[in-house]
N, C-alpha and C positions, 0 to 999 in steps of 0.2 A: 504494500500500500504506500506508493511513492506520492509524495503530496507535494508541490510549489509552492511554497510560502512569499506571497509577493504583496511585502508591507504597504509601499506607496509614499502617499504625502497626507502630508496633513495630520491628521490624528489618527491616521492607517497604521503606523507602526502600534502605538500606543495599543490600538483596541485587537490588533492582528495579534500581538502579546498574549492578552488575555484568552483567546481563542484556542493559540499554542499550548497554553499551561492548563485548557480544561481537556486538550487533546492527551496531552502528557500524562494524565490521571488514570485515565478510562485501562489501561492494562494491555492494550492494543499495540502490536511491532508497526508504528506508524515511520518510513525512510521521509524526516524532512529536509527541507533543502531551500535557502529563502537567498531572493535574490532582486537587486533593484530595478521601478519601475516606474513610470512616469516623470514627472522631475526628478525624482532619484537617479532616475534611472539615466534622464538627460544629463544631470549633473556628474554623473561617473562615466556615462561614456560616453554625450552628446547626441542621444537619442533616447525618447520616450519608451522606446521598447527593445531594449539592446539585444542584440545577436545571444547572447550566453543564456539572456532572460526567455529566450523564443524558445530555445533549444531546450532548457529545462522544462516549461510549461507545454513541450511536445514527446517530452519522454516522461513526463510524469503523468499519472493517474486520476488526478485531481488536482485544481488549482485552487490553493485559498490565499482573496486578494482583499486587500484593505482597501481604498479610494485613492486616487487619482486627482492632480488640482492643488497650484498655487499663483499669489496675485503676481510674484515676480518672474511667470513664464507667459500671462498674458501676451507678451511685445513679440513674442518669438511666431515665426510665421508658422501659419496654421500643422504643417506635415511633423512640425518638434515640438508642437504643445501638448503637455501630460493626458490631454483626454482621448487624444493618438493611441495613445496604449492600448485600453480597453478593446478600443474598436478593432484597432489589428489583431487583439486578442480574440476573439470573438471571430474575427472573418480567417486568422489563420489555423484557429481550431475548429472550425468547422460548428462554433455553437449558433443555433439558429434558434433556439428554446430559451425561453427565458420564462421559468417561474416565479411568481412573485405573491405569495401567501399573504392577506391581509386580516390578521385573527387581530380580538378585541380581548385580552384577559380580562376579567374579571376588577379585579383589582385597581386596571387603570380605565374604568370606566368614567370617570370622572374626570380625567385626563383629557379626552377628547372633547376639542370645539363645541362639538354635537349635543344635544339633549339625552343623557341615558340610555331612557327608552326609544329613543333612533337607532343608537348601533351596540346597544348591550344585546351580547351575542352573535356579532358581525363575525364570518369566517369566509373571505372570500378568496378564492385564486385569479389571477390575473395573468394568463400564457399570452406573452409579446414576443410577435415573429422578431430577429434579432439582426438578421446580416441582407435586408433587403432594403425596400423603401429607399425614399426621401434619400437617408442617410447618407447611402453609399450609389442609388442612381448617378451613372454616368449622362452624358456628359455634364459638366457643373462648371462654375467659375463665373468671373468678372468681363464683361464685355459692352461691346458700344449696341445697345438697342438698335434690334436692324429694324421695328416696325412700330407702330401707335403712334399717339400723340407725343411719346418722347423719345423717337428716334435720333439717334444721332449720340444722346446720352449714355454714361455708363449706367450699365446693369446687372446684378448679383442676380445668376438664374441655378436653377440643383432638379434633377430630374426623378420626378416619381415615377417606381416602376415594380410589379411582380409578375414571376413567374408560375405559371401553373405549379410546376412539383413545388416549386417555395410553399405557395399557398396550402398544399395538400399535406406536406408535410407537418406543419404545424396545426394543419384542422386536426389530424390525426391525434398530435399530443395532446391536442384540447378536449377530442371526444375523451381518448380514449383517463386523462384525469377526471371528466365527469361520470365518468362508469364510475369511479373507485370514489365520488363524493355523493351528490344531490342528483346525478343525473340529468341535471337544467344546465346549458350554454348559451350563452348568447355572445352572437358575431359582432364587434362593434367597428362600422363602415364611415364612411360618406357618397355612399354609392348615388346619392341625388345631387351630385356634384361634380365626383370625380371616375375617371373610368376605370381609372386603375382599382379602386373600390368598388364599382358595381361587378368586375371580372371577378375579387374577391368572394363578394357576394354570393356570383353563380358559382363558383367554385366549393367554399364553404358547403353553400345546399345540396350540392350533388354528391359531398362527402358524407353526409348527412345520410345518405341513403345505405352508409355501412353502419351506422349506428341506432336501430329503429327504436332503444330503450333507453336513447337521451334527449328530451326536448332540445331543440334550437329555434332561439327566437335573431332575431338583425334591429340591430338599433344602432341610427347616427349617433356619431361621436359627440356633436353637441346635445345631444338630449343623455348621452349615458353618461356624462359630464356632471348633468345636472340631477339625475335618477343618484347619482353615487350619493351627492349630498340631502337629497330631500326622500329614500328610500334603499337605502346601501342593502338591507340585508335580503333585498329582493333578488338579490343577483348571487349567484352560487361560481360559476367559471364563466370567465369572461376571457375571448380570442382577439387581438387584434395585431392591427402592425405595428411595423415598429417605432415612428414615431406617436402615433400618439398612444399607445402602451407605454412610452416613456413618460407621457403627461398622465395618462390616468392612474397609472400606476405611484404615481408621487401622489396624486388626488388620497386615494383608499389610502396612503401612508397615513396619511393626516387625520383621517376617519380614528385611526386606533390609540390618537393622542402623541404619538411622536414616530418619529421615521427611522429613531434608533431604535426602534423596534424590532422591523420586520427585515428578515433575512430574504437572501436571492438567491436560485440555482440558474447555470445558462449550462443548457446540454447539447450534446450533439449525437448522433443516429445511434451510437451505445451506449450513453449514458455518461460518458467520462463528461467532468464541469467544471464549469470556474464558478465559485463560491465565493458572493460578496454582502455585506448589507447594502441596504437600497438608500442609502443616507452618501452622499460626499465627502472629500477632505476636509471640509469647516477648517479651515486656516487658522479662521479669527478664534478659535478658541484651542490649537495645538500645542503642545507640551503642556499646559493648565492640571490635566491631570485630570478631568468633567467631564469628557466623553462617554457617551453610553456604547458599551462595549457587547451589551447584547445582543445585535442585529449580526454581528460579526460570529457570537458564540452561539446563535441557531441558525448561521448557516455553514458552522461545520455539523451541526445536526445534519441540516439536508444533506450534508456531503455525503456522509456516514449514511444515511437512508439511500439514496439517490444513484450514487456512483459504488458504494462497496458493500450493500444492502446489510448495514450491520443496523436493523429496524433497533434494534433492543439497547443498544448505544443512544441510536437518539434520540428512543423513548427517556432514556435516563438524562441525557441533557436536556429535553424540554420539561422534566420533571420537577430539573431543580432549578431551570427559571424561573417555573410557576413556586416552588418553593420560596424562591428567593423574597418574587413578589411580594407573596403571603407576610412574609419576615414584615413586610411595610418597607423596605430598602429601596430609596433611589437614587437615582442620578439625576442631576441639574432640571434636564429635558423633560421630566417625570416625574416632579416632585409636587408635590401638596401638604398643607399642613394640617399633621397630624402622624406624616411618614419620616423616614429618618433619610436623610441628605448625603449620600456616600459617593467617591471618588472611580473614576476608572478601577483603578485597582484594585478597592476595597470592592468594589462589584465582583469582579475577577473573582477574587479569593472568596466571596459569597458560594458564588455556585460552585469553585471546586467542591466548598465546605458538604455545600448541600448534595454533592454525588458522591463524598463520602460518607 
């Protein structure tokens, strides 16, 4: 079980730490191997994703990654800024999956924006197609407007675009997770707009026809935008692409009271994944020691579930989250009074505590 340990920036190292030392516990021959990436990674060898870093995160079995992202790599042109990384990570491993679990413990119910009884009990998944769209559509860049009313002008244009098997591939991870939950998905498009989403669309439905014992409904993006916040627990798995699974999925973060919450898997046709929480570098508060380091330590859960099917590991570290919880223990992001206010670290050493 060879694992890439790729800390990052920001308060990636800090919270990837904590990750490491509840991996270290469990009794498991885990081979790690940690190595830099993003601005680190810039900073040591003048690239966001260095040769030694690819090569490790292609010969290992699972990648577990911190966040990406700092304000003093802003200037540097677009192909060497930290958020490079990811994406080549993502298109050189072949991860096209992207799971993104949006649960509401108990405990921080109160935590969230929302009214309670809105999202007490919210457990949703969120499967965003990963290495197609917007993102990565060719042809893209800065040029002189060759038509409209402001021809002649410069113009930032990026091409939207999927492929049948793209499409089907990840309708498949979408069915085939709502067998194993509620059985309800729904496709989220802009197909009364865009064509590339209504192709989706018929795509989606005719996939649909392998799976006859899971509802699918299709809903515009801006209506499941707004469904998320005025009815979240109506939705069980939600499909979409990749950009805007990149927004709704930040959306449902915020439903559950904070974003250092919820863990991420990105897989690809076997399962082998890069493991992140769905939260960023946050700069403005790195080395401080206040990062919540959970989103980070349940998504070597998924690791553990997902890529090396050790279920009975993860069940024990989502065990002693929710123990943790229970304790009243927070961090910064998730505090309320009446709970006790603890540090990265003291988090850390919480849930070793509590899985032994």
């Amino acid at each position: 079980m060879k694992i890439a340990i790729l800390p990052g920036d920001g308060i990636g190292p800090e919270i990837i730490a904590q990750a490491v030392k509840v991996l270290n516990v469990l009794g498991e021959s885990f081979e790690l191997e940690t190595a830099p990436v993003g601005g680190a990674g810039y900073a040591a060898h003048g690239h966001p994703l260095p040769d030694g870093t690819l090569a490790l995160a292609k010969a290992a079995d699972a990648v577990l990654f911190g966040a990406v992202g700092d304000y003093q790599y802003d200037t540097l042109e677009r192909a060497l800024r930290p958020e490079q990384a990811i994406l080549g990570l993502r298109k050189q491993l072949g991860l096209f999956g992207n799971l993104r679990p949006a649960i509401l413990y108990p405990e921080l119910a109160g935590a969230s924006t929302l009214k309670p009884e809105v999202v007490s009990g919210l457990d949703i998944l969120i499967v965003r197609e990963l290495t197609g769209d917007i993102y990565f559509g060719q042809p893209r860049g800065v040029r002189e407007c060759p038509d409209g009313p402001f021809k002649g002008q410069r113009e930032g244009y990026d091409t939207m675009r999927y492929a049948e098997g793209e499409i089907r591939r990840i309708a498949h991870v979408a069915f085939q997770a709502a067998q194993k939950r509620g059985k309800r998905l729904t496709s989220v498009d802009k197909a009364n707009v865009l064509e590339t989403f209504q192709f989706w669309k018929d795509i989606v439905t005719d996939v649909h026809k392998e799976y006859p014992d899971v509802a699918l409904d299709h809903m515009y993006v801006d209506n499941a935008a707004m469904q998320l916040v005025r009815a979240p627990k109506k939705f069980d798995v939600i499909v979409t692409g990749n950009m805007f699974g990149d927004i709704l999925s930040d959306c449902a973060a915020m439903l559950t009271g904070s974003i250092g919450m919820l863990p991420s898997a990105s897989l690809d046709a076997s399962n082998k994944g890069l493991y992140e929480p769905s939260h960023g570098s946050a700069p403005d508060i790195a080395g401080k020691g206040i990062a919540n380091p959970l989103a980070t330590i349940l998504s070597a859960a998924m690791m553990l579930r997902y890529t090396f099917n050790k279920n009975e590991q993860a069940d024990r570290i989502e065990t002693a989250v929710k123990s943790v919880l229970a304790q009243g223990l927070r961090t910064a992001d998730i505090f309320e009074p009446g709970t006790t206010k603890v540090g990265t670290e003291e988090m850390g050493n919480a849930v070793v505590k509590a899985l032994a």
